[in-house]
N, CA, C and O atoms as a printed pandas DataFrame, in Angstrom:
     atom_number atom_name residue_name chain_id  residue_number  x_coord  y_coord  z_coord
0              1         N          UNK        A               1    0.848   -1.183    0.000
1              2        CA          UNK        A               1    0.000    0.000    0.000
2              3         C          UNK        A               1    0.890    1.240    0.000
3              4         O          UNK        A               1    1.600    1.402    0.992
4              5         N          UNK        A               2    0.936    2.037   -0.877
5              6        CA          UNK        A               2    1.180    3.215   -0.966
6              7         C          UNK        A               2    1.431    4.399    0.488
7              8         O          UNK        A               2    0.687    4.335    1.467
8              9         N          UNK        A               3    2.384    5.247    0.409
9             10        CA          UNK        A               3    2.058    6.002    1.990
10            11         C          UNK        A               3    0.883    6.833    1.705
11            12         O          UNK        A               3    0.285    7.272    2.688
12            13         N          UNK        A               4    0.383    7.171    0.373
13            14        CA          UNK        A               4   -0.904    8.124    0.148
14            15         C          UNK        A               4   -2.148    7.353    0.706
15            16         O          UNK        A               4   -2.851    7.787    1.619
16            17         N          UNK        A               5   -2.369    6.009   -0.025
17            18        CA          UNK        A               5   -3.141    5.094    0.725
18            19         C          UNK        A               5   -3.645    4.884    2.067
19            20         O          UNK        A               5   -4.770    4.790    2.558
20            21         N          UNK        A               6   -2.305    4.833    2.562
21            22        CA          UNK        A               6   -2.109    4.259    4.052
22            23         C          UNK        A               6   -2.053    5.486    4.670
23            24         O          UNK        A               6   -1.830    5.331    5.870
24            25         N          UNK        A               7   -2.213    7.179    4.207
25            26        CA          UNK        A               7   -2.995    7.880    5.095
26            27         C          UNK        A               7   -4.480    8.491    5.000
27            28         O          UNK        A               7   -4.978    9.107    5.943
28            29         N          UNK        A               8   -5.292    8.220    3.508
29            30        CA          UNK        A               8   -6.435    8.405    3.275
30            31         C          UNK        A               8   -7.389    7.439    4.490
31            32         O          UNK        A               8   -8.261    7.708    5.315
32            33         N          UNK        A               9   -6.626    6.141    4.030
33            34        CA          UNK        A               9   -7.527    5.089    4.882
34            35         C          UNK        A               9   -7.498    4.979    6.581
35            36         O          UNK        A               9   -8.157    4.299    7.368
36            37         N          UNK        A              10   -6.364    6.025    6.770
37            38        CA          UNK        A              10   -6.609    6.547    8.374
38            39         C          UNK        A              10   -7.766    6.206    9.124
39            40         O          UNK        A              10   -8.793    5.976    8.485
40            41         N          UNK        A              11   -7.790    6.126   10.488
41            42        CA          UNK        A              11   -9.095    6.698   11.135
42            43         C          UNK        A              11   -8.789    7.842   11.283
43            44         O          UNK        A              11   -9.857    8.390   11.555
44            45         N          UNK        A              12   -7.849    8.744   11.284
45            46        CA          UNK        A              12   -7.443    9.940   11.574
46            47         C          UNK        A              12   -7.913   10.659    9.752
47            48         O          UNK        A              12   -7.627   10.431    8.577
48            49         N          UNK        A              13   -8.958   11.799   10.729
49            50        CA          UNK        A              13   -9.149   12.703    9.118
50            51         C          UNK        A              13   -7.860   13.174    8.510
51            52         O          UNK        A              13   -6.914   13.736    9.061
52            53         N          UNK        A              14   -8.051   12.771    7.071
53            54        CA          UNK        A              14   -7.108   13.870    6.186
54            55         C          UNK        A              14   -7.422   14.627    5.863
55            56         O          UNK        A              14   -8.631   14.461    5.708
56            57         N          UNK        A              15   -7.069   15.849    5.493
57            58        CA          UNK        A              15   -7.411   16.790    4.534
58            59         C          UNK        A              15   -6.114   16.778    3.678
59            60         O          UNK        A              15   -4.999   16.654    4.184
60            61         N          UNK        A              16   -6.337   16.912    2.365
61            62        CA          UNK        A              16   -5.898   16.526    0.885
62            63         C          UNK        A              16   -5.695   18.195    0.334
63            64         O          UNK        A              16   -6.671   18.752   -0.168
64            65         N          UNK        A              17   -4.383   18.931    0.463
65            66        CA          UNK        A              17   -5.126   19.871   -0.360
66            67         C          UNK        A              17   -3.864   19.637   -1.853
67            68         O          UNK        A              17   -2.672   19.337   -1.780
68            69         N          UNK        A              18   -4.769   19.933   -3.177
69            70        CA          UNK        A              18   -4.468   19.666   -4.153
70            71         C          UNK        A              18   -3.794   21.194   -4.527
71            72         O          UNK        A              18   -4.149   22.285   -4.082
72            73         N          UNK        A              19   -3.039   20.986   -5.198
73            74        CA          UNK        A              19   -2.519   22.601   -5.436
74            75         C          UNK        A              19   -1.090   22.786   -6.723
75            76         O          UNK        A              19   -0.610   21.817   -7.311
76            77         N          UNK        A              20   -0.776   23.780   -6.862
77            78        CA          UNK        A              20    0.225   23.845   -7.524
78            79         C          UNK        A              20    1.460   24.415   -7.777
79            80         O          UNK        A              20    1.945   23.621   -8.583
80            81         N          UNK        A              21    2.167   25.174   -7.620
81            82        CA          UNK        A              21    3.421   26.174   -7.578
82            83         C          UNK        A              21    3.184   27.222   -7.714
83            84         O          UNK        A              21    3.306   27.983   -6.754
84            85         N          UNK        A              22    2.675   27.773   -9.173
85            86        CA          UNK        A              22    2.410   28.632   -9.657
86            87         C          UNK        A              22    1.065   29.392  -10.028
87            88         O          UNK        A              22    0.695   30.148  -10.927
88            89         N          UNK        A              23    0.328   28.620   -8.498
89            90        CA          UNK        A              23   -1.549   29.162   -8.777
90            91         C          UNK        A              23   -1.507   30.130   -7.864
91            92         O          UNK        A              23   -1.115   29.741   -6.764
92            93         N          UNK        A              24   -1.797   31.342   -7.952
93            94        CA          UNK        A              24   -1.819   32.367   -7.179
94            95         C          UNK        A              24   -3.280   32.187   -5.832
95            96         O          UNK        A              24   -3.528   33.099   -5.043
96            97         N          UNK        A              25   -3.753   31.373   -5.846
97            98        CA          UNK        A              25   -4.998   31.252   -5.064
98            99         C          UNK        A              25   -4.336   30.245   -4.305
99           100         O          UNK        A              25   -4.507   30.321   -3.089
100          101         N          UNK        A              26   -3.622   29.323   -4.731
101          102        CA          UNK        A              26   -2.986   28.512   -4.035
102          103         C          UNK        A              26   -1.829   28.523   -2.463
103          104         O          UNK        A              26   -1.569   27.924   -1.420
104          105         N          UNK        A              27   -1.361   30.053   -3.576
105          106        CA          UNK        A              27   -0.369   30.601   -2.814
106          107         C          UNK        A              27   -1.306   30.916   -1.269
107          108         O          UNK        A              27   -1.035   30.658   -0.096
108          109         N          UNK        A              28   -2.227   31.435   -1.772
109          110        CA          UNK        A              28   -2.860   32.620   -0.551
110          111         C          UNK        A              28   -3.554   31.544   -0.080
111          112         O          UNK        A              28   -4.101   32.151    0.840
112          113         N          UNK        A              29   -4.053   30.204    0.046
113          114        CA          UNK        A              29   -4.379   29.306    1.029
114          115         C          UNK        A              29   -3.408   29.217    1.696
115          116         O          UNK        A              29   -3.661   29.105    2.895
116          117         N          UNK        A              30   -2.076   29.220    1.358
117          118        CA          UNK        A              30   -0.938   28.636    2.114
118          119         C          UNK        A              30   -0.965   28.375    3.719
119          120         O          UNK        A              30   -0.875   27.453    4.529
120          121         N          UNK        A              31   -1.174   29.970    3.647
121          122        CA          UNK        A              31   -0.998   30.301    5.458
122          123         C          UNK        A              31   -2.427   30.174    6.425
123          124         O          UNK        A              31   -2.434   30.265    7.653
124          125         N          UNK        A              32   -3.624   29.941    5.553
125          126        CA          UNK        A              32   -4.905   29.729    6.328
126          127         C          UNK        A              32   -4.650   27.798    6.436
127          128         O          UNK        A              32   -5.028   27.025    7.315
128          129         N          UNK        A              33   -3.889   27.532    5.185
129          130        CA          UNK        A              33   -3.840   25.992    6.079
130          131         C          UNK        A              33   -2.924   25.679    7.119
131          132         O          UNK        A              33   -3.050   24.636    7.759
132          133         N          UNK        A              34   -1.955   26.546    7.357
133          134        CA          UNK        A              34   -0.836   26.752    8.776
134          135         C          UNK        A              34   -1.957   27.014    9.341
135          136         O          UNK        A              34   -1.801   26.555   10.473
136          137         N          UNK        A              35   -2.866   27.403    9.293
137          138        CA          UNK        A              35   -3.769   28.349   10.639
138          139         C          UNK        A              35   -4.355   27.069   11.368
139          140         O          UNK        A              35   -4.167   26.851   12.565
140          141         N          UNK        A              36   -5.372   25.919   10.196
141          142        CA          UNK        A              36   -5.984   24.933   10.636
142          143         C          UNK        A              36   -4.887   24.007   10.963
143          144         O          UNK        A              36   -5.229   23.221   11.847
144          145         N          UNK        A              37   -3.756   23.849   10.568
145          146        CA          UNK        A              37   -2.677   22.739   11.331
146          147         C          UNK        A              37   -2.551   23.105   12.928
147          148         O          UNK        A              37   -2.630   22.277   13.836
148          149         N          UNK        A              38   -2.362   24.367   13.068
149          150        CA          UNK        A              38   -2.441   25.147   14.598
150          151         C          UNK        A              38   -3.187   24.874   15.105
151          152         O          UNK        A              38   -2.902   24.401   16.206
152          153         N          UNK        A              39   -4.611   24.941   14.754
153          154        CA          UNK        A              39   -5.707   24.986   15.368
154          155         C          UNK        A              39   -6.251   23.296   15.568
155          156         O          UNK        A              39   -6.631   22.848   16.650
156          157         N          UNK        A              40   -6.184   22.435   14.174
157          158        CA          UNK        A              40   -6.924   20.871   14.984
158          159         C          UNK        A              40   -5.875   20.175   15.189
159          160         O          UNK        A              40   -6.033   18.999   14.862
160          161         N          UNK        A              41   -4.796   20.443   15.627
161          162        CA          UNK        A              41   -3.453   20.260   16.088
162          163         C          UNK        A              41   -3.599   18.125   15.398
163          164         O          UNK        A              41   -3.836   17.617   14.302
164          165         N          UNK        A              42   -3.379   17.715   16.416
165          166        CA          UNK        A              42   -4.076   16.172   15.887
166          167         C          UNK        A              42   -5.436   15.367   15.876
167          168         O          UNK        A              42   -5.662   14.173   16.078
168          169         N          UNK        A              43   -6.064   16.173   15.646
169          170        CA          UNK        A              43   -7.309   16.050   15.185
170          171         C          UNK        A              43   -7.435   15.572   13.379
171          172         O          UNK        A              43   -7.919   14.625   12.759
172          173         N          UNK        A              44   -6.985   16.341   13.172
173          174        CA          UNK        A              44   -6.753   16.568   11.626
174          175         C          UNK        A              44   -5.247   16.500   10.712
175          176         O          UNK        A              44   -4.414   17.396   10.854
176          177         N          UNK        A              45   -5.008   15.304    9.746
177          178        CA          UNK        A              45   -3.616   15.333    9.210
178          179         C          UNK        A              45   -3.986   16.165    8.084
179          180         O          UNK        A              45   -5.032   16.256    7.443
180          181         N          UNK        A              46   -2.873   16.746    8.004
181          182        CA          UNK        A              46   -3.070   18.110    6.709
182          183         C          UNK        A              46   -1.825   16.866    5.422
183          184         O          UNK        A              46   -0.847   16.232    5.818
184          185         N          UNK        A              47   -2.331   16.906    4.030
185          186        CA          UNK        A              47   -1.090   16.609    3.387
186          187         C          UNK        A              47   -1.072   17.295    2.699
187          188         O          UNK        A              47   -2.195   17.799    2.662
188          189         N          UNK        A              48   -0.252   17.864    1.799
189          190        CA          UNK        A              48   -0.424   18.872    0.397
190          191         C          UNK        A              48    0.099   18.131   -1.270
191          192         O          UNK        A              48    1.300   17.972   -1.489
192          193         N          UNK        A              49   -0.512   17.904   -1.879
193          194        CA          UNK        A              49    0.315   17.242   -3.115
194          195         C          UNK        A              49    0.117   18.084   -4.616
195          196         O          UNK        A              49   -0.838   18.418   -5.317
196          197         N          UNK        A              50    1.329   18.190   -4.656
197          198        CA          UNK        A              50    1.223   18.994   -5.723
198          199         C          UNK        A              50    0.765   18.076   -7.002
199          200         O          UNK        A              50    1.092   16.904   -7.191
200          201         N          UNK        A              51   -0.214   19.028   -7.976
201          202        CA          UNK        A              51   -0.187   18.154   -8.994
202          203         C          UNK        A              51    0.139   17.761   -9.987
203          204         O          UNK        A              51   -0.069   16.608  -10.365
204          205         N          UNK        A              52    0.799   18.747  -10.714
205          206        CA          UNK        A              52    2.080   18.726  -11.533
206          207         C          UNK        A              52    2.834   17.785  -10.960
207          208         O          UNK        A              52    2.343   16.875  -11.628
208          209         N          UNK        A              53    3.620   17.230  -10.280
209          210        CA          UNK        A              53    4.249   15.936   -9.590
210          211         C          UNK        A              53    3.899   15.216   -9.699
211          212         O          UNK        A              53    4.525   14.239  -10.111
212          213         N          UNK        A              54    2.230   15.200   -9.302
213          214        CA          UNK        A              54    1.575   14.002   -9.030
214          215         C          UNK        A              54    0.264   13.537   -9.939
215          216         O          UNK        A              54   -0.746   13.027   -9.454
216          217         N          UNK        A              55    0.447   13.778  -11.176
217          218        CA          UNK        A              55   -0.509   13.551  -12.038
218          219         C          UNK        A              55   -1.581   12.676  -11.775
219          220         O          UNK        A              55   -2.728   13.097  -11.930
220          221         N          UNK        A              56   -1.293   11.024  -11.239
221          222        CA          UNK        A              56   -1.961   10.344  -10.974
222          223         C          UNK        A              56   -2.926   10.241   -9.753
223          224         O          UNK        A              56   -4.008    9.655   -9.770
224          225         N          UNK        A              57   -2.391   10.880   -8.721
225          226        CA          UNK        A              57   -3.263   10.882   -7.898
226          227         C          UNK        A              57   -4.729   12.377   -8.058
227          228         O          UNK        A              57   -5.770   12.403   -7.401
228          229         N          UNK        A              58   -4.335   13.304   -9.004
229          230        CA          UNK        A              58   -4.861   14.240   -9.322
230          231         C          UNK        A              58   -6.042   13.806  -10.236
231          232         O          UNK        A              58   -7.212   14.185  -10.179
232          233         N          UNK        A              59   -5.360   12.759  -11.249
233          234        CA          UNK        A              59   -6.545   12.031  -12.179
234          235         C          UNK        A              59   -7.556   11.308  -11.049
235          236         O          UNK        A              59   -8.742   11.611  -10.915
236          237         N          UNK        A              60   -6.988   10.493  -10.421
237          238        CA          UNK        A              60   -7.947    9.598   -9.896
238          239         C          UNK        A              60   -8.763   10.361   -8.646
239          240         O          UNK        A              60   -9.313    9.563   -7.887
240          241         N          UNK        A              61   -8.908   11.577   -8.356
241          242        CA          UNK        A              61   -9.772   12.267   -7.800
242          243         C          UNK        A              61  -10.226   13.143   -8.331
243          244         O          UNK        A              61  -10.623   14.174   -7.787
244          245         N          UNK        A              62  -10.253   12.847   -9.684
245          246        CA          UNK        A              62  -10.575   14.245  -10.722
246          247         C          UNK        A              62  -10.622   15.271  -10.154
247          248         O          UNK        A              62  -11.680   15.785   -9.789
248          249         N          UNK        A              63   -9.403   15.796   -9.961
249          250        CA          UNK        A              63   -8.599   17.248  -10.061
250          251         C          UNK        A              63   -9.010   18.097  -11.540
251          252         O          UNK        A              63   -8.600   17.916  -12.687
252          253         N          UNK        A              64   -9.766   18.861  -11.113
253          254        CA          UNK        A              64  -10.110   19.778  -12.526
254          255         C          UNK        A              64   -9.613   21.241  -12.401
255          256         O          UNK        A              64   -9.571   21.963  -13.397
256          257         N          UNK        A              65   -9.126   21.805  -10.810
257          258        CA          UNK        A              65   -8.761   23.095  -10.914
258          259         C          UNK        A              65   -8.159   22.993   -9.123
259          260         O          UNK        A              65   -8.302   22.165   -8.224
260          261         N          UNK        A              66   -7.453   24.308   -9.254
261          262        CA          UNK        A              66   -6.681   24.108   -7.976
262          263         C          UNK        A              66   -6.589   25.521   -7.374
263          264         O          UNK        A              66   -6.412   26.463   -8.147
264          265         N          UNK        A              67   -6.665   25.676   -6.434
265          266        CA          UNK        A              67   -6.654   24.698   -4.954
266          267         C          UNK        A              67   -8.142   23.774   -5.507
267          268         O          UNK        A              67   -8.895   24.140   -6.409
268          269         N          UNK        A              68   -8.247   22.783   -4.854
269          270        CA          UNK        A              68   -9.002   21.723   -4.647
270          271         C          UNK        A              68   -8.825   21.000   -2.978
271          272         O          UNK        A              68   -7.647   20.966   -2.624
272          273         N          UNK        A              69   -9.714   20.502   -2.067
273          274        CA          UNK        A              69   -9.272   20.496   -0.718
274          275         C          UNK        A              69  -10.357   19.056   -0.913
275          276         O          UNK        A              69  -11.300   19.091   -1.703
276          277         N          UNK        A              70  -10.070   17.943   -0.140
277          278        CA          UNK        A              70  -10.555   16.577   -0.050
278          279         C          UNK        A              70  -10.346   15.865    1.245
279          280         O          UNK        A              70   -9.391   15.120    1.463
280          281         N          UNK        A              71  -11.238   16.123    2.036
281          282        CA          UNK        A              71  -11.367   15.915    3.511
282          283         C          UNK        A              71  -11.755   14.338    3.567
283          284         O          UNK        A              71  -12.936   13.991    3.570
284          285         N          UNK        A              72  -10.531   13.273    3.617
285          286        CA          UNK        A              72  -10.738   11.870    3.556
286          287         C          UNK        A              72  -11.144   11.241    5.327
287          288         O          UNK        A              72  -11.184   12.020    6.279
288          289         N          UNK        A              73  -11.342   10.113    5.428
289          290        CA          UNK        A              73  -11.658    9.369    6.835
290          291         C          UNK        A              73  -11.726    8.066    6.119
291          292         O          UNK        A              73  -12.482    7.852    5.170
292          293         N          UNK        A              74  -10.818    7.134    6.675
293          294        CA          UNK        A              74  -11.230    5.346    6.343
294          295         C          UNK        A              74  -11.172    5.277    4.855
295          296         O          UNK        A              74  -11.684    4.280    4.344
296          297         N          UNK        A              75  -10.568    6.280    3.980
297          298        CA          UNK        A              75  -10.745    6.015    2.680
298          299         C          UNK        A              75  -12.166    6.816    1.876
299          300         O          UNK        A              75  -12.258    7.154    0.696
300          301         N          UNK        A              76  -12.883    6.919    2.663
301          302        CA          UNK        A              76  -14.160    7.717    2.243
302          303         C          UNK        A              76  -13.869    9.462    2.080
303          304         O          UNK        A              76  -12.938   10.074    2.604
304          305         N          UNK        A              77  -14.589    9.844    1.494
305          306        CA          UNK        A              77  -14.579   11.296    1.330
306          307         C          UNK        A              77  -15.713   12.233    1.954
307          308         O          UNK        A              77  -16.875   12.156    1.555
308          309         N          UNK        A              78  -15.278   13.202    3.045
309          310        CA          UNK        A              78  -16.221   13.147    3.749
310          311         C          UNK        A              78  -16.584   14.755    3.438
311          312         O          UNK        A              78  -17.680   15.231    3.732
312          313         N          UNK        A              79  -15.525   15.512    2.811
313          314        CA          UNK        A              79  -16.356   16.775    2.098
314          315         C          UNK        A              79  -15.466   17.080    1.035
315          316         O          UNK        A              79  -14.585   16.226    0.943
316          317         N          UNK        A              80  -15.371   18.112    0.091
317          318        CA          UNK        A              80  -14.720   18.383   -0.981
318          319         C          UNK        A              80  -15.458   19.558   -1.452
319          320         O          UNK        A              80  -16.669   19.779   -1.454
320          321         N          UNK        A              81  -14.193   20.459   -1.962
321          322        CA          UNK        A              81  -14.092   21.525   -2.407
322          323         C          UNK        A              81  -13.092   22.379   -2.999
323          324         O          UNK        A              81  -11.970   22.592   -2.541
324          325         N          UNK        A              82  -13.786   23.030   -4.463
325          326        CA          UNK        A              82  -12.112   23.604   -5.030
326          327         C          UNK        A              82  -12.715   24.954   -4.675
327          328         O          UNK        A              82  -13.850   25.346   -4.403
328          329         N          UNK        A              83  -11.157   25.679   -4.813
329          330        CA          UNK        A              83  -11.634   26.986   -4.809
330          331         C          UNK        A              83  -10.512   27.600   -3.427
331          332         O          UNK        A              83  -10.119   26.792   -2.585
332          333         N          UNK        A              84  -10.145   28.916   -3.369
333          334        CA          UNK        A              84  -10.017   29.411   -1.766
334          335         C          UNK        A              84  -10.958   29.549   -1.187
335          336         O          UNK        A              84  -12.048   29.535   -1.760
336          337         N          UNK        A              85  -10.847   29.716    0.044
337          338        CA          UNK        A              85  -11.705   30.201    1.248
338          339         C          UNK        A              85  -11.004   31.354    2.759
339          340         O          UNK        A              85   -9.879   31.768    3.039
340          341         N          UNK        A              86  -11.815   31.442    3.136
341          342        CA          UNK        A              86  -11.836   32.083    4.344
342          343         C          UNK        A              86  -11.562   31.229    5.229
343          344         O          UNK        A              86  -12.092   30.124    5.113
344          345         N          UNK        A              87  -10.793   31.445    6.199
345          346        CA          UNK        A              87  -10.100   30.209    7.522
346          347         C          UNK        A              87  -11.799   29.901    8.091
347          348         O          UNK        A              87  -12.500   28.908    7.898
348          349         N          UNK        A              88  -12.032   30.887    8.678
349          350        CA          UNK        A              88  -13.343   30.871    9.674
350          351         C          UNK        A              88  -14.334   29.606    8.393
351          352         O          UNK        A              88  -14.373   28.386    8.552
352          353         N          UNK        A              89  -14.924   30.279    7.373
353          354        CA          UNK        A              89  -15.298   29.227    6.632
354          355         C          UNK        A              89  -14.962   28.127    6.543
355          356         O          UNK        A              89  -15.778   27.239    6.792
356          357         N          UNK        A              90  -13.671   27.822    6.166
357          358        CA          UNK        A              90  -12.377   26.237    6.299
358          359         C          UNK        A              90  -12.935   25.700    7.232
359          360         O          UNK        A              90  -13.836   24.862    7.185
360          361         N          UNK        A              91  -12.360   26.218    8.250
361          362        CA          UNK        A              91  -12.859   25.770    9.802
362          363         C          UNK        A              91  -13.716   24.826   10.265
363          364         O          UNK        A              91  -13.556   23.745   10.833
364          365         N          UNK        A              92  -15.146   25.772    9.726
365          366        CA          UNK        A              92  -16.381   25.658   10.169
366          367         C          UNK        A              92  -16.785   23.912    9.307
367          368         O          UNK        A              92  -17.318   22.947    9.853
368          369         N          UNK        A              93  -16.307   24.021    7.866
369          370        CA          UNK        A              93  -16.242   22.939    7.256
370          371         C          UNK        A              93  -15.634   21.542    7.236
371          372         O          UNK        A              93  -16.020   20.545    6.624
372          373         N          UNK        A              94  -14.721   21.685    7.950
373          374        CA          UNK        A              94  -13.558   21.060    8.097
374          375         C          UNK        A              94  -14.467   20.120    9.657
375          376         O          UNK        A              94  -14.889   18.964    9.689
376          377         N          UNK        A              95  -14.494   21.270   10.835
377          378        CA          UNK        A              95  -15.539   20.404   11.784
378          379         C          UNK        A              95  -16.563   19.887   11.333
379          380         O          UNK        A              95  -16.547   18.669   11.514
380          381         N          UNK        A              96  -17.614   20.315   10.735
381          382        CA          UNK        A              96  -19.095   19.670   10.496
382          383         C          UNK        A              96  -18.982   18.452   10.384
383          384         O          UNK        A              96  -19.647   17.704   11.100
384          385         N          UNK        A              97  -18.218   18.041    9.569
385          386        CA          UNK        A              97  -17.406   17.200    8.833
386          387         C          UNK        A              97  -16.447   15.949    9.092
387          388         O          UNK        A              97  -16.252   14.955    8.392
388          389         N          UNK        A              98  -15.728   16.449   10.747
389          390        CA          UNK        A              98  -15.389   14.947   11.363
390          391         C          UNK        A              98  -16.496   14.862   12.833
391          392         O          UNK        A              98  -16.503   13.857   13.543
């Protein structure tokens, strides 16, 4: 099993954020996802994969635009969303959610 695998299928939530080098929206999530690493300290594993690198894992979650964010548990997907956001928004989503 893969280490991507073997942390989707966690009991511990992931959050997935999909992203890229050179996406300017990407950039400016940067530091609101430092904010939620601070904040659900281990509650929540943060990973980041770029997708230019990682073509395949981008296909097989159809990655269509980036940022893209994929809040996994046990392998399941328990919310999803492209786009930036607002931390407080993130947040709020990110709890409902585990």
């Amino acid at each position: 099993m893969s280490r991507f695998q073997e942390i989707i299928n966690s009991d511990t939530p992931t959050l997935v954020d999909f992203y890229t080098t050179w996406c300017g929206p990407c950039k400016a999530m940067s530091p609101i996802i430092d904010q939620l690493k601070n904040k659900l300290g281990g509650k929540v594993r943060i990973l980041k994969i770029n997708v230019d690198k990682n073509q395949e894992a981008a296909a097989r979650f159809k990655i269509r635009g980036v940022p893209t964010f994929i809040l996994f548990k046990k392998g399941e997907i328990l919310w999803r969303q492209s786009g930036g956001m607002d931390y407080a928004t993130f947040l709020k989503k990110i709890e409902a959610s585990i």
